[in-house]
mmJSON file of the N, C-alpha and C atoms, coordinates in Angstrom:
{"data_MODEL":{"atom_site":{
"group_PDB":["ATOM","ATOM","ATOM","ATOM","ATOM","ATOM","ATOM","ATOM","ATOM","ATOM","ATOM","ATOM","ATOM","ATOM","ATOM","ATOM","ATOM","ATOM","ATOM","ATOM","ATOM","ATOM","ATOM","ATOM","ATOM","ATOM","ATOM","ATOM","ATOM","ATOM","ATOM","ATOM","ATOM","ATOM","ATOM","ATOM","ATOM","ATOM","ATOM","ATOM","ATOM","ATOM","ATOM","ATOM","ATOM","ATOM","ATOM","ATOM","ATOM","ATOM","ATOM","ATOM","ATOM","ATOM","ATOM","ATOM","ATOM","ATOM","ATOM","ATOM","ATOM","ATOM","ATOM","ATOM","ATOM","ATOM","ATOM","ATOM","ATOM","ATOM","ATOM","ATOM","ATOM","ATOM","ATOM","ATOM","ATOM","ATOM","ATOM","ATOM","ATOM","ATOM","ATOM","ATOM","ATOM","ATOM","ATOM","ATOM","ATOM","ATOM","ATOM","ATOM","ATOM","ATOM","ATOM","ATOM","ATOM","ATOM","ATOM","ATOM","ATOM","ATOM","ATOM","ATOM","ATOM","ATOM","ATOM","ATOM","ATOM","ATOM","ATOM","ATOM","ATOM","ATOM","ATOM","ATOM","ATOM","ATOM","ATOM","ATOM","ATOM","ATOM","ATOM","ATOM","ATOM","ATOM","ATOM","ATOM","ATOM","ATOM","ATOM","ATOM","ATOM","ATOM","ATOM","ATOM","ATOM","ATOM","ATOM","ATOM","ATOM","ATOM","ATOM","ATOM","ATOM","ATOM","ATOM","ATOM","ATOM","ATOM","ATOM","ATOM","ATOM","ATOM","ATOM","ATOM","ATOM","ATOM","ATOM","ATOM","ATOM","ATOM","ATOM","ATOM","ATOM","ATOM","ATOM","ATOM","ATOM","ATOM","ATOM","ATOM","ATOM","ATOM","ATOM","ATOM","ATOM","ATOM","ATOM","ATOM","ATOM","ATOM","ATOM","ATOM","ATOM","ATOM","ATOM","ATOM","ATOM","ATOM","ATOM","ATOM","ATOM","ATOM","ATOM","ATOM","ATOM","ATOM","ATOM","ATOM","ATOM","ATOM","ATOM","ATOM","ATOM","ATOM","ATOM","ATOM","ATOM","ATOM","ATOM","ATOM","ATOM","ATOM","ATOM","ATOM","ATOM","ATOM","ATOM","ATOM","ATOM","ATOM","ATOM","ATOM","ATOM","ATOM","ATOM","ATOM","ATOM","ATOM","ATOM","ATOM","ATOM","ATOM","ATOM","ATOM","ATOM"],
"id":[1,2,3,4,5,6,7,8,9,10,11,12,13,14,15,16,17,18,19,20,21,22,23,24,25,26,27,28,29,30,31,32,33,34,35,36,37,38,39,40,41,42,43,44,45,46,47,48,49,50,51,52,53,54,55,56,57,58,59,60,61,62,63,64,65,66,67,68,69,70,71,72,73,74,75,76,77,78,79,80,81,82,83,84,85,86,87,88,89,90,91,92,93,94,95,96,97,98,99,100,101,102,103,104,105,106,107,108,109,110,111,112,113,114,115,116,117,118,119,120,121,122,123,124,125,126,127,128,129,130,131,132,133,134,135,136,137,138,139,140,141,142,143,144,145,146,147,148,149,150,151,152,153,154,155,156,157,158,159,160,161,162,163,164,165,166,167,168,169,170,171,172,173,174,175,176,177,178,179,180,181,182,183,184,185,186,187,188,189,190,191,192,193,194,195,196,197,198,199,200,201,202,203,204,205,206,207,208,209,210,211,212,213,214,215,216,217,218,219,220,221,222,223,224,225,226,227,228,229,230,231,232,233,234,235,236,237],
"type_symbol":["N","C","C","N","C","C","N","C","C","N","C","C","N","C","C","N","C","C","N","C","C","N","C","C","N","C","C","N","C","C","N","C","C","N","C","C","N","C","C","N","C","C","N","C","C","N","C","C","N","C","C","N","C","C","N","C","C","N","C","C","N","C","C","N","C","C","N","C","C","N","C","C","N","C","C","N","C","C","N","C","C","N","C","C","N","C","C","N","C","C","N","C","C","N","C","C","N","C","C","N","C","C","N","C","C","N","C","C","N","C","C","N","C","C","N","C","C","N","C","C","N","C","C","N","C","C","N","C","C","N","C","C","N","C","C","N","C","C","N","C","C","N","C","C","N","C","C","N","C","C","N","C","C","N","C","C","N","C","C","N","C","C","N","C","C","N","C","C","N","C","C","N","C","C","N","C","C","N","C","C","N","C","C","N","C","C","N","C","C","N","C","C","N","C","C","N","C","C","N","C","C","N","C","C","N","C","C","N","C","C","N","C","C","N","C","C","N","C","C","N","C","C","N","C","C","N","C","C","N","C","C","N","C","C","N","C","C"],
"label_atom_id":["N","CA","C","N","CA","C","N","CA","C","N","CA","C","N","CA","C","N","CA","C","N","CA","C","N","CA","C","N","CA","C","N","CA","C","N","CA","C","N","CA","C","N","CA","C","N","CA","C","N","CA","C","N","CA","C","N","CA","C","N","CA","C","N","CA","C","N","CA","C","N","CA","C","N","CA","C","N","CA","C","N","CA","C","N","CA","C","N","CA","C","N","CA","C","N","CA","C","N","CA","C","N","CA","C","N","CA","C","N","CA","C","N","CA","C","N","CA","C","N","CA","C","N","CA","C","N","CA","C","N","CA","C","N","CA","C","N","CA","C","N","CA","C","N","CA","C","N","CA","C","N","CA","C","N","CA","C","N","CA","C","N","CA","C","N","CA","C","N","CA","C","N","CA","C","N","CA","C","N","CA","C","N","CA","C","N","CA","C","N","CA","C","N","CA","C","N","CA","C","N","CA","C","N","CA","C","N","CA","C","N","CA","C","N","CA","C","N","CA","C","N","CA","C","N","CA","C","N","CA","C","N","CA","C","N","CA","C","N","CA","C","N","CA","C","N","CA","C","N","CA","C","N","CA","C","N","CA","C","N","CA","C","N","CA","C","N","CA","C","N","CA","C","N","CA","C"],
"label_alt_id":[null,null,null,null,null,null,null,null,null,null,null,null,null,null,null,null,null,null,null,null,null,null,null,null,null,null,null,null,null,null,null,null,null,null,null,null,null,null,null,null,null,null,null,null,null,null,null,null,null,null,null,null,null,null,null,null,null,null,null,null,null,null,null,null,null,null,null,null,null,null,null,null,null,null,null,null,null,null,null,null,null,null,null,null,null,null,null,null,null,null,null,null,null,null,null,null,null,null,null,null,null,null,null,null,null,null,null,null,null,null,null,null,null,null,null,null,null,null,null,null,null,null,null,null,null,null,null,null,null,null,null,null,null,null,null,null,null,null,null,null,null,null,null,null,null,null,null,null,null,null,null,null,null,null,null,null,null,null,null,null,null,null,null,null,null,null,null,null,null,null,null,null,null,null,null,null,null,null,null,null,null,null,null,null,null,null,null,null,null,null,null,null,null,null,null,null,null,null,null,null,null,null,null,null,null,null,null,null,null,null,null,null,null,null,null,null,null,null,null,null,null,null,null,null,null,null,null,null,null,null,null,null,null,null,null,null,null],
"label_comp_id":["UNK","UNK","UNK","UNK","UNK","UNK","UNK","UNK","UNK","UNK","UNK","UNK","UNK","UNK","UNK","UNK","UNK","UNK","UNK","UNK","UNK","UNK","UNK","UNK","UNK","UNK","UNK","UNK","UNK","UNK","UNK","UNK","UNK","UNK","UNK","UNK","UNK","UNK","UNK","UNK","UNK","UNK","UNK","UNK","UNK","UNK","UNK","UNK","UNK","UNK","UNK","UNK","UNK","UNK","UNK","UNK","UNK","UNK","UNK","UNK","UNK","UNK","UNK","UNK","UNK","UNK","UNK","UNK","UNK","UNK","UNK","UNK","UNK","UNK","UNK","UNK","UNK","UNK","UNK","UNK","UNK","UNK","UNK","UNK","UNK","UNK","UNK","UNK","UNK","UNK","UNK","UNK","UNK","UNK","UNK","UNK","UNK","UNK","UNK","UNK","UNK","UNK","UNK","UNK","UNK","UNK","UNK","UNK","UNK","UNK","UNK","UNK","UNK","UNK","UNK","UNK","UNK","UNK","UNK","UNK","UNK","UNK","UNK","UNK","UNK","UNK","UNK","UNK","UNK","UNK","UNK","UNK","UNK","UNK","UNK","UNK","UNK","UNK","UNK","UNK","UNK","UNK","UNK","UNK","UNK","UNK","UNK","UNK","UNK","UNK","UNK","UNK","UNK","UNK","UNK","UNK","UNK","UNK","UNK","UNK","UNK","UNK","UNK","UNK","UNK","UNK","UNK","UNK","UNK","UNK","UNK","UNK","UNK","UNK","UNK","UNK","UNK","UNK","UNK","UNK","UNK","UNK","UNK","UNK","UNK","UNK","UNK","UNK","UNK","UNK","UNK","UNK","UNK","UNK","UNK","UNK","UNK","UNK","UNK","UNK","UNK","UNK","UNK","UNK","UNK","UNK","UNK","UNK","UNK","UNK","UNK","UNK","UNK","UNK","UNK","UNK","UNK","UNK","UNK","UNK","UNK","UNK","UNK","UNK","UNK","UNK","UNK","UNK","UNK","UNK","UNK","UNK","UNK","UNK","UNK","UNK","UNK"],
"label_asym_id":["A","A","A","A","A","A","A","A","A","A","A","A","A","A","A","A","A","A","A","A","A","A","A","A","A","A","A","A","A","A","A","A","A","A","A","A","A","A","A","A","A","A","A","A","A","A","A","A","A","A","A","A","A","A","A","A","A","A","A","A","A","A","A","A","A","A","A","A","A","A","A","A","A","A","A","A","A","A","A","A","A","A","A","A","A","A","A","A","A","A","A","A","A","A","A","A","A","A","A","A","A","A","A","A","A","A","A","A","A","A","A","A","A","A","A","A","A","A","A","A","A","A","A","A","A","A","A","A","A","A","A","A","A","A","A","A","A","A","A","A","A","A","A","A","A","A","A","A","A","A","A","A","A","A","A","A","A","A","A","A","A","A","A","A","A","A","A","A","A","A","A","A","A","A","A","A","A","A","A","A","A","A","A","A","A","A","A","A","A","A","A","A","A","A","A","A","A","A","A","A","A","A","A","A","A","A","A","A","A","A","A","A","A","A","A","A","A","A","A","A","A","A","A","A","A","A","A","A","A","A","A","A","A","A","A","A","A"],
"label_entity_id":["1","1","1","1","1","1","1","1","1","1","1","1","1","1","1","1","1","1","1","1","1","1","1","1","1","1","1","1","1","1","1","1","1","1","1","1","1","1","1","1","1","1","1","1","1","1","1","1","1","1","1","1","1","1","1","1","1","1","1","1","1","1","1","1","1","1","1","1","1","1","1","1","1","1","1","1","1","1","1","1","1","1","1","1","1","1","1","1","1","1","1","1","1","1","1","1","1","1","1","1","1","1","1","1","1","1","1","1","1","1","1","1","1","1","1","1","1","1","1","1","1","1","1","1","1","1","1","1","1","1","1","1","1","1","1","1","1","1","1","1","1","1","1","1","1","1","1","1","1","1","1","1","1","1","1","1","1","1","1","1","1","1","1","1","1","1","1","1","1","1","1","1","1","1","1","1","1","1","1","1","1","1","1","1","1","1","1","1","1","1","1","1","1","1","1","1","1","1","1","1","1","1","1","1","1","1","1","1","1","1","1","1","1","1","1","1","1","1","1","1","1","1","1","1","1","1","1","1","1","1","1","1","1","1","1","1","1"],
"label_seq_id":[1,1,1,2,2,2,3,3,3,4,4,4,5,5,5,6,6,6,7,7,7,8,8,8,9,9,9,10,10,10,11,11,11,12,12,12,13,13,13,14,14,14,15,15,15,16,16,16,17,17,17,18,18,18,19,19,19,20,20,20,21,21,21,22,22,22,23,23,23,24,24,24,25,25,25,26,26,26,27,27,27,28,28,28,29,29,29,30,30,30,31,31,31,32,32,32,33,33,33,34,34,34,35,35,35,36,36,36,37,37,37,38,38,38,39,39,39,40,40,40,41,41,41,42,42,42,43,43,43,44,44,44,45,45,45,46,46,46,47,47,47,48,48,48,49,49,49,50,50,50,51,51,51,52,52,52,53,53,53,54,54,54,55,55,55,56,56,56,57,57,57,58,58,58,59,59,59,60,60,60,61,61,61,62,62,62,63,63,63,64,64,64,65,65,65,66,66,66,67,67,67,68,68,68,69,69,69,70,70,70,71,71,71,72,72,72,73,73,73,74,74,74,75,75,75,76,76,76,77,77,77,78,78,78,79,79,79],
"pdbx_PDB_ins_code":[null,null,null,null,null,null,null,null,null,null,null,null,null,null,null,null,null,null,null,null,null,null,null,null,null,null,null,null,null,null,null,null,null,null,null,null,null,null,null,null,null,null,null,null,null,null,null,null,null,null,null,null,null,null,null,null,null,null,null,null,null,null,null,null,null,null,null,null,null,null,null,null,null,null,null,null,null,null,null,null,null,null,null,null,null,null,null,null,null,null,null,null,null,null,null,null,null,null,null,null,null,null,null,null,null,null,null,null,null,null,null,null,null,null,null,null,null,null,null,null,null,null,null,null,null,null,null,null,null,null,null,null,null,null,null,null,null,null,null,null,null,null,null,null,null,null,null,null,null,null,null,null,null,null,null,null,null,null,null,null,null,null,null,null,null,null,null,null,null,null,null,null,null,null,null,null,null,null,null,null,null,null,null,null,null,null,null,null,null,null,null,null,null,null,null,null,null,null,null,null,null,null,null,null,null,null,null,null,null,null,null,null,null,null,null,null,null,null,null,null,null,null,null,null,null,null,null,null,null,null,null,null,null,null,null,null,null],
"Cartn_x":[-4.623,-4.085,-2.78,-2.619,-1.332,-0.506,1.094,1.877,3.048,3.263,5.125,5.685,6.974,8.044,9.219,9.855,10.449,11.914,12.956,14.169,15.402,15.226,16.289,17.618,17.221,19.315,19.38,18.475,18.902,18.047,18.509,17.41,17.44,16.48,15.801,15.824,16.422,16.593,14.903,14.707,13.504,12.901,14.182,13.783,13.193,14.126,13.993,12.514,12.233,10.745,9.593,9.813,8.917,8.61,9.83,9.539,9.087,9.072,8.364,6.902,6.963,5.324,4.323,5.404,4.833,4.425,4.719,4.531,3.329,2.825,1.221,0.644,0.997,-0.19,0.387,0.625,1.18,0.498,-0.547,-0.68,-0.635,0.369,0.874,1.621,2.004,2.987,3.602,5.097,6.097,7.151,7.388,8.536,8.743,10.287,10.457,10.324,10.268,10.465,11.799,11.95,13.393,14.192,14.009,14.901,15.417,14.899,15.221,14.908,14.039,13.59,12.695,11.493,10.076,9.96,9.793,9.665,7.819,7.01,5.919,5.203,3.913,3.598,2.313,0.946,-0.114,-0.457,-0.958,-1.016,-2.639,-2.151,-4.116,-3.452,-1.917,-1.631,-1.73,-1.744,-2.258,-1.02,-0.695,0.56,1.241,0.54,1.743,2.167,1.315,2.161,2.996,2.796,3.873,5.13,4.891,6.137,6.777,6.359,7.021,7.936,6.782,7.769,8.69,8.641,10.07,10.659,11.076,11.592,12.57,12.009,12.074,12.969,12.557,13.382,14.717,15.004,16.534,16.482,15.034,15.082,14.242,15.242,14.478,14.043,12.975,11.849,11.164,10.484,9.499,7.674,6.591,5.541,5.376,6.314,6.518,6.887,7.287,8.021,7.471,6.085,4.867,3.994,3.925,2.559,1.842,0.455,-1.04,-1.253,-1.334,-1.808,-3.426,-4.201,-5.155,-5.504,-6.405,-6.175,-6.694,-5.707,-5.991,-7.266,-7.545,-7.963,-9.353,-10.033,-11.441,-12.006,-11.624,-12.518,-13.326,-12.471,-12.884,-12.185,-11.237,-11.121,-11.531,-12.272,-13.191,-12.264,-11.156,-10.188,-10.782],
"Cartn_y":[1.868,2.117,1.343,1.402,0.59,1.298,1.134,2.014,0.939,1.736,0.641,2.187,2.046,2.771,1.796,2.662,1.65,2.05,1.305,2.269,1.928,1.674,2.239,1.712,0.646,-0.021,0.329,1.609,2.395,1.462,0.769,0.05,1.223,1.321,2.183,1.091,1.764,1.05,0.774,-0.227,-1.097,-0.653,-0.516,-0.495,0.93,1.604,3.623,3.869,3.136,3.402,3.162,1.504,1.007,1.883,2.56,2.781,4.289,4.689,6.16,5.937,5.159,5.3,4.578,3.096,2.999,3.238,4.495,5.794,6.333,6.464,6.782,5.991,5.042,3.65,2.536,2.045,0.333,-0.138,-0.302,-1.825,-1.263,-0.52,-0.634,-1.613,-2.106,-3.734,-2.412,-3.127,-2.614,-3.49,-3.338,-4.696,-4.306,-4.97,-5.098,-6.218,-6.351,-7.598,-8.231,-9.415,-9.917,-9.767,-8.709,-7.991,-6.994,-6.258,-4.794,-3.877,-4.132,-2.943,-2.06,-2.835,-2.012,-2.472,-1.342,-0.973,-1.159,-1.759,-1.888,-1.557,-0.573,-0.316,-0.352,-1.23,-0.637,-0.074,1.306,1.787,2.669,3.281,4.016,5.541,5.848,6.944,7.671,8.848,9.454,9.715,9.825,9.671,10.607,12.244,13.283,13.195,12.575,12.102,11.134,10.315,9.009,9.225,10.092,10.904,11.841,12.138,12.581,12.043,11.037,10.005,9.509,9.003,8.214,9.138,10.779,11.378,11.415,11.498,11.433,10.255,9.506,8.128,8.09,9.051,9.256,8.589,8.061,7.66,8.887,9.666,10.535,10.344,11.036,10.663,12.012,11.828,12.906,12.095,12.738,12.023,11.764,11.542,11.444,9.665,9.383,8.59,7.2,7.479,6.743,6.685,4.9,4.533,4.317,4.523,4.135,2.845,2.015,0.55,0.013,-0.74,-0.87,-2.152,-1.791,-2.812,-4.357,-5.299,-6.5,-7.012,-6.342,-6.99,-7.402,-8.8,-9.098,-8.831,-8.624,-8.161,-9.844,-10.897,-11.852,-11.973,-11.253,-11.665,-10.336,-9.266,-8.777,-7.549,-6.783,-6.043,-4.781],
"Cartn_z":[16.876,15.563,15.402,14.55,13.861,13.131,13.297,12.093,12.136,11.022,10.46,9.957,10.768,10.316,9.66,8.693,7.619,8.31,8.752,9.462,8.551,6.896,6.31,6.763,7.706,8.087,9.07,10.05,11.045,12.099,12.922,13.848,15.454,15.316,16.469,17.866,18.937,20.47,20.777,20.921,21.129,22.571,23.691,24.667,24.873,24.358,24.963,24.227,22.951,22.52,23.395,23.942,24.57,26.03,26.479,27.402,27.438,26.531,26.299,25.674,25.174,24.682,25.625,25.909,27.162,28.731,29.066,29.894,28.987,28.267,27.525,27.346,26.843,26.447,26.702,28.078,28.677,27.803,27.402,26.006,25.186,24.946,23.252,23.239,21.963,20.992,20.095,20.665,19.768,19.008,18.244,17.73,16.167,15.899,14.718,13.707,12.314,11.679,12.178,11.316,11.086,11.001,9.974,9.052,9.023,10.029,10.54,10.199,9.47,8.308,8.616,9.75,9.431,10.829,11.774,13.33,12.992,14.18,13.766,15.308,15.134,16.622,16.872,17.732,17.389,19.448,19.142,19.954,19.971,21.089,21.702,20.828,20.629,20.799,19.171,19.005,17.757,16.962,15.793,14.927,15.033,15.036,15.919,17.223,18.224,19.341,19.564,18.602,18.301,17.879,17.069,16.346,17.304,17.781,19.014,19.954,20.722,21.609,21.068,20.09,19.191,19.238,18.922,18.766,19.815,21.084,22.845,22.736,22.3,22.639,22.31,21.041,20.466,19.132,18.4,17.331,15.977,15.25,14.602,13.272,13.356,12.547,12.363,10.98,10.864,10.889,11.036,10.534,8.856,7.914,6.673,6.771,7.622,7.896,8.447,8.89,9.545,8.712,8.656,7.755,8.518,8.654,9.321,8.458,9.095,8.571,9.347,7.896,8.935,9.95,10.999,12.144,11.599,12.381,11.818,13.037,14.209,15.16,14.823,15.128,14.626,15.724,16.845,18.244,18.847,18.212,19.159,20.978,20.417,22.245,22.891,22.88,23.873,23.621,23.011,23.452,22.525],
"occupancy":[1.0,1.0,1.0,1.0,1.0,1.0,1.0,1.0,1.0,1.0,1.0,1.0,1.0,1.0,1.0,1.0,1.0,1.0,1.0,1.0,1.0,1.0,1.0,1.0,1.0,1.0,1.0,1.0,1.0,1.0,1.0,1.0,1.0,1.0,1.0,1.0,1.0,1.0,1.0,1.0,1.0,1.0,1.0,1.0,1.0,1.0,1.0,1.0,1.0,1.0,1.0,1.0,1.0,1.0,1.0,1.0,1.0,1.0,1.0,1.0,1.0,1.0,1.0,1.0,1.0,1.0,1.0,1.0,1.0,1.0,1.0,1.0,1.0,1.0,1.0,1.0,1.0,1.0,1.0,1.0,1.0,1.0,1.0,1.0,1.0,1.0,1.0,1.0,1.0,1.0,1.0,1.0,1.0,1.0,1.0,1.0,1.0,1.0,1.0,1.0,1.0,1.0,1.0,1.0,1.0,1.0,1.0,1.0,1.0,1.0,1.0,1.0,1.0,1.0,1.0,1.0,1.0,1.0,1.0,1.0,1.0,1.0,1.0,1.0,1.0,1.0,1.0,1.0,1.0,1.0,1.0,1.0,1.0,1.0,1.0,1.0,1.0,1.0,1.0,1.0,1.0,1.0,1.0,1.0,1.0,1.0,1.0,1.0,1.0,1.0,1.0,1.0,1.0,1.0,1.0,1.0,1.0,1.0,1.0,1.0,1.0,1.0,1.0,1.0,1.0,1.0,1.0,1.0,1.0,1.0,1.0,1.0,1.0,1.0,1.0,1.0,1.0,1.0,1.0,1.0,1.0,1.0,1.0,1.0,1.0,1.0,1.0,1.0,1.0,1.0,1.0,1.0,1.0,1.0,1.0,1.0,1.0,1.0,1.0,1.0,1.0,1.0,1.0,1.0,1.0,1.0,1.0,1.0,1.0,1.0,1.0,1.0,1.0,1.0,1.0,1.0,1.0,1.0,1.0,1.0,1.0,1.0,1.0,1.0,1.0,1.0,1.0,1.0,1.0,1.0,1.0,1.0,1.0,1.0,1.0,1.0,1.0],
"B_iso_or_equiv":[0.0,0.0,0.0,0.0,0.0,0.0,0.0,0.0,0.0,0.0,0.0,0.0,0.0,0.0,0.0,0.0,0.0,0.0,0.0,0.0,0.0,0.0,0.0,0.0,0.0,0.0,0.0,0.0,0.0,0.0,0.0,0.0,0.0,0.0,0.0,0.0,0.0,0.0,0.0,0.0,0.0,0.0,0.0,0.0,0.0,0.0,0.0,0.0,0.0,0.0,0.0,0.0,0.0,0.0,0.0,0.0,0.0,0.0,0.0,0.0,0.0,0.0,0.0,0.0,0.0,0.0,0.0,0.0,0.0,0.0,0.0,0.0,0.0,0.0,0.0,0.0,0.0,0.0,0.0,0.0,0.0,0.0,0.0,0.0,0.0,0.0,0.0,0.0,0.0,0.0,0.0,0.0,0.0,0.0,0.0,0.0,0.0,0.0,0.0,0.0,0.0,0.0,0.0,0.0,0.0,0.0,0.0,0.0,0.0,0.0,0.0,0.0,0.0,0.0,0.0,0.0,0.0,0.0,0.0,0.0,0.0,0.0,0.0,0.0,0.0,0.0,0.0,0.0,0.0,0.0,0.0,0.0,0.0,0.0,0.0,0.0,0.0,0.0,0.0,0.0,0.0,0.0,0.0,0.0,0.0,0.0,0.0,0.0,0.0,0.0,0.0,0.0,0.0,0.0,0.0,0.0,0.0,0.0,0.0,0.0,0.0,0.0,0.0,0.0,0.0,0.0,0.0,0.0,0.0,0.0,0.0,0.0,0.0,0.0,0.0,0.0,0.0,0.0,0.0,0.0,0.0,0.0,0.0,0.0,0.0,0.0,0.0,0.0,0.0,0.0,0.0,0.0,0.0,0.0,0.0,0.0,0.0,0.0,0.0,0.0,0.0,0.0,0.0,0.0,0.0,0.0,0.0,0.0,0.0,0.0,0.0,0.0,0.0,0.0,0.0,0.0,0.0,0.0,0.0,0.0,0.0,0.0,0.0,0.0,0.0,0.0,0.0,0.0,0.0,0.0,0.0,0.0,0.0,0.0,0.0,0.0,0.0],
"pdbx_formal_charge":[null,null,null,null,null,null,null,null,null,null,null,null,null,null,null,null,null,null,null,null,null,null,null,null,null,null,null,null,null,null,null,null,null,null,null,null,null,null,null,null,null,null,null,null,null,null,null,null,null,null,null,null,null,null,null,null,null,null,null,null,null,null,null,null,null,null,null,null,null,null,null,null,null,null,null,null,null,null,null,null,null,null,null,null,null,null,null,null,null,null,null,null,null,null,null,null,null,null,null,null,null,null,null,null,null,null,null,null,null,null,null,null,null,null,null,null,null,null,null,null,null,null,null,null,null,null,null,null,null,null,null,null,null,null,null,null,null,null,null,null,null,null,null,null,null,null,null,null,null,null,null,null,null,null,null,null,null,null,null,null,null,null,null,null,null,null,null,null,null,null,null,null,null,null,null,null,null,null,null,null,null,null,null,null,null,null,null,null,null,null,null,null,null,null,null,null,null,null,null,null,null,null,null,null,null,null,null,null,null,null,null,null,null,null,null,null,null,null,null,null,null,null,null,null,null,null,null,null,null,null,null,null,null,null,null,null,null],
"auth_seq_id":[1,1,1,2,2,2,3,3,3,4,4,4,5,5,5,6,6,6,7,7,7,8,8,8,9,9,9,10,10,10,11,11,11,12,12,12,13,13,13,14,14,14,15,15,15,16,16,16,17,17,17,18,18,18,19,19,19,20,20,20,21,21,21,22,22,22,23,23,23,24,24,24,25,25,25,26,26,26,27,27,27,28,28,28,29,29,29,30,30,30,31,31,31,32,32,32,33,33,33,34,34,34,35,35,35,36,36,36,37,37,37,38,38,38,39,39,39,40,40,40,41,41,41,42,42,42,43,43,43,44,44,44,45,45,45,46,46,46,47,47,47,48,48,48,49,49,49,50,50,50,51,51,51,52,52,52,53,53,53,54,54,54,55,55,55,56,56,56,57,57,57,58,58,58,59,59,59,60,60,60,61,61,61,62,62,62,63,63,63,64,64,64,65,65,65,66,66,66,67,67,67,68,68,68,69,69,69,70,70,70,71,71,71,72,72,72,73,73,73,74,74,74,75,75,75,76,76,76,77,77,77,78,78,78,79,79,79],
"auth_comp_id":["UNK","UNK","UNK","UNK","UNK","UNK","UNK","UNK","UNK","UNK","UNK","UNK","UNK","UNK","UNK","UNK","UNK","UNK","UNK","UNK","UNK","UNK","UNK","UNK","UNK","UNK","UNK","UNK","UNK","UNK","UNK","UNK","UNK","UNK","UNK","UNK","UNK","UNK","UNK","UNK","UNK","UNK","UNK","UNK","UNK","UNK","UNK","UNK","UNK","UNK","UNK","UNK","UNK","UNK","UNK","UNK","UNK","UNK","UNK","UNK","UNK","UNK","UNK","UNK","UNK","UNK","UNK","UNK","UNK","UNK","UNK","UNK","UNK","UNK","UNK","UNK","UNK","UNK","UNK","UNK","UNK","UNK","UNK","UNK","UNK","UNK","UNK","UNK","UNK","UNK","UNK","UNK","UNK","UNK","UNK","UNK","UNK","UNK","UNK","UNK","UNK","UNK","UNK","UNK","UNK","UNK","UNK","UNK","UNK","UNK","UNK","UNK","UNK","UNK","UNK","UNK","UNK","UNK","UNK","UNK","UNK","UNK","UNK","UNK","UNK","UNK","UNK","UNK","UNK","UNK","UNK","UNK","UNK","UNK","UNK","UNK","UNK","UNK","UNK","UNK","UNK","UNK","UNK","UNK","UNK","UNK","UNK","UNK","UNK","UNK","UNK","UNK","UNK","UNK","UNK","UNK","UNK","UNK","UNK","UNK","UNK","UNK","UNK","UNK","UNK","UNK","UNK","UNK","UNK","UNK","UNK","UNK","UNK","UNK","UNK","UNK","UNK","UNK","UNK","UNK","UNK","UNK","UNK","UNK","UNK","UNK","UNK","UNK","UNK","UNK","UNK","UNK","UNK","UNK","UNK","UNK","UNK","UNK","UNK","UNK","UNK","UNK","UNK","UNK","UNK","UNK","UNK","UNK","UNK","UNK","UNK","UNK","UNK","UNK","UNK","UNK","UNK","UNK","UNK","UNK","UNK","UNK","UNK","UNK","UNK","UNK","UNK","UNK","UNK","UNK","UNK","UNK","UNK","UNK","UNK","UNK","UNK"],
"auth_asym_id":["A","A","A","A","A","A","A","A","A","A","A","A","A","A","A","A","A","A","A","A","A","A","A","A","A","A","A","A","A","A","A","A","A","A","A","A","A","A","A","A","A","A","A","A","A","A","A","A","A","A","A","A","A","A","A","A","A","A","A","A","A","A","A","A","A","A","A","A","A","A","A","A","A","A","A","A","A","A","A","A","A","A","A","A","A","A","A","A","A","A","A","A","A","A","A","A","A","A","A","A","A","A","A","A","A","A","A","A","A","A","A","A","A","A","A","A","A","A","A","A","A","A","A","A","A","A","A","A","A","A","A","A","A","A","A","A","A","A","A","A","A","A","A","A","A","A","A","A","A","A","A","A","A","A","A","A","A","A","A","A","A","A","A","A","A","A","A","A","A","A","A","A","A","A","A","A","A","A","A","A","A","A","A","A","A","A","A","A","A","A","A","A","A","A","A","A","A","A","A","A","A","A","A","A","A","A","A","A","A","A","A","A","A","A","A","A","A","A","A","A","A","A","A","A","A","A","A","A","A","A","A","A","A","A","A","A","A"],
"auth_atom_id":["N","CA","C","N","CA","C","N","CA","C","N","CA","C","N","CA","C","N","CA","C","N","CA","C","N","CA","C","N","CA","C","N","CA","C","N","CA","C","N","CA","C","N","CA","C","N","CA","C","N","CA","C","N","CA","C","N","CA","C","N","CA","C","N","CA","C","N","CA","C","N","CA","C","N","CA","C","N","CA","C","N","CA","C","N","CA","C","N","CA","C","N","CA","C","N","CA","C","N","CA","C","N","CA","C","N","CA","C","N","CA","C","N","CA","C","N","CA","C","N","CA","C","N","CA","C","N","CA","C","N","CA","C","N","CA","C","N","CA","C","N","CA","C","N","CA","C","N","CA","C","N","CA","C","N","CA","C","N","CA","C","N","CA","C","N","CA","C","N","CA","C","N","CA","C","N","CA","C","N","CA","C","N","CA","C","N","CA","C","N","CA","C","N","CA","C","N","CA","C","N","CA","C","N","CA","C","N","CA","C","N","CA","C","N","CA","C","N","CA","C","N","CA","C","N","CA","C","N","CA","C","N","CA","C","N","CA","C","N","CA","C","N","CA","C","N","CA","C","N","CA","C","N","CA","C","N","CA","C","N","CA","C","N","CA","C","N","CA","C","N","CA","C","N","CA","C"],
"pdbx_PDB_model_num":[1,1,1,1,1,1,1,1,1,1,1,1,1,1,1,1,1,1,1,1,1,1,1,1,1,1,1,1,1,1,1,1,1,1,1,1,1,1,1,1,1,1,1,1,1,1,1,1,1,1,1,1,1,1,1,1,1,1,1,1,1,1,1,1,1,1,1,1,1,1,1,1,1,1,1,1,1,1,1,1,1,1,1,1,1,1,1,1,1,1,1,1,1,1,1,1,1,1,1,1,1,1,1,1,1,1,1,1,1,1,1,1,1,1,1,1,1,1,1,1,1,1,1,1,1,1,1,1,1,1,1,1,1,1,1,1,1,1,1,1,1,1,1,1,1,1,1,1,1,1,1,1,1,1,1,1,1,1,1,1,1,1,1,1,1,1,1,1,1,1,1,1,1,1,1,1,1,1,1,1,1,1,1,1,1,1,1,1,1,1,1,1,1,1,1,1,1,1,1,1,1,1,1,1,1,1,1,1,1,1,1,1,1,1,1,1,1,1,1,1,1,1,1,1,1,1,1,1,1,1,1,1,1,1,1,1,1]
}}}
């Protein structure tokens, strides 16, 4: 799954995320735009548990706050 959190100016620590969600799902992709705006994550993990870990991480959030976006993947490389 895929989500974009929008962070409003507030940029969320990249690392403390990665390393909490990644303790549940090592291939999750985490990263932000350019711009700082929109934290973007696609993961194995489900949106109340996502919302969670971020929470864990020290970045707060509600699930109000998480868009479900849909997957871009075409499944050519086997994944």
């Amino acid at each position: 799954m895929q989500f974009k959190i929008r962070t409003f100016g507030n940029a969320p620590d990249l690392r403390a995320i990665e390393r909490v969600v990644g303790d549940v799902d090592p291939s999750a992709v985490i990263d932000i735009d350019a711009a700082g705006e929109v934290l973007r994550i696609s993961t194995l993990i489900g949106d109340v548990e996502l919302v969670s870990l971020i929470n864990q991480a020290g970045y707060r959030m509600s699930l109000d706050n998480l868009e479900r976006v849909p997957s871009e993947c075409c499944g050519g490389c086997g994944g």
